[in-house]
C-alpha positions in Angstrom: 10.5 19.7 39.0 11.5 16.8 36.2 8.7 14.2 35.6 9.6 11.7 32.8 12.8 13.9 31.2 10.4 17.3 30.8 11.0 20.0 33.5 7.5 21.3 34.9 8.5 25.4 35.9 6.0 27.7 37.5 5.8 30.8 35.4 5.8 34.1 37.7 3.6 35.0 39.9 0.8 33.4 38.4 -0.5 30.4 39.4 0.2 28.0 36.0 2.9 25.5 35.0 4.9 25.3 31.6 6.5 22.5 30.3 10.1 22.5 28.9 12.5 20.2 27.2 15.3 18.8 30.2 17.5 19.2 27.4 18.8 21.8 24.4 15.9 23.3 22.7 12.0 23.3 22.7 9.1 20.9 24.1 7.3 19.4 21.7 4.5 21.5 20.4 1.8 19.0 22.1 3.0 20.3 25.0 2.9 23.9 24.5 0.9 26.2 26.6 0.3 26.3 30.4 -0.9 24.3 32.7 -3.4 25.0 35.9 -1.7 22.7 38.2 1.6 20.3 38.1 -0.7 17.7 37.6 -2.5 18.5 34.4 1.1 18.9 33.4 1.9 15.7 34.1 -0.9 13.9 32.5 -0.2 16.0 29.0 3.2 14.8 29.4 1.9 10.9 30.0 -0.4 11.4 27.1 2.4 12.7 24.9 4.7 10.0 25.6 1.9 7.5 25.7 1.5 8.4 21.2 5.0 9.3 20.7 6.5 7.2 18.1 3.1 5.4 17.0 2.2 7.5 13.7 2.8 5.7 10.9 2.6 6.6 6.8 -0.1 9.1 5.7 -0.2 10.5 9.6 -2.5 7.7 11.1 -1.8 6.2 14.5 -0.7 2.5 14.9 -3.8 0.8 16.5 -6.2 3.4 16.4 -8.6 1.6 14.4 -8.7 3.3 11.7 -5.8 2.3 9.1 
């Protein structure tokens, strides 16, 4: 299944979910590991995209409150 431009594949027989880039090459390492249902899946995948692109100089997130 795609959700957001990830693909959400169940891995064998076992009853978890991995996430992989739609395109060429790896997911981003936040989103490495498996996943217990296509839902957890998603939410790491909202969560991701919901920081992406905020860090700014010296590693600290835009808006956190702490810069």
């Amino acid at each position: 299944m795609e959700y957001q431009g990830y693909k959400i594949e169940h891995v064998g027989t076992f009853s978890l979910y991995k996430i992989k880039n739609k395109g060429q090459g790896p997911a981003p390492k936040a989103l490495a590991g498996y996943y217990q249902t296509v839902n957890l899946a998603q939410k790491a995948i909202d969560g991701y995209l919901s920081t992406k692109g905020k860090v700014v100089a010296n590693g600290k997130i835009e808006g956190d409150g702490k810069g």
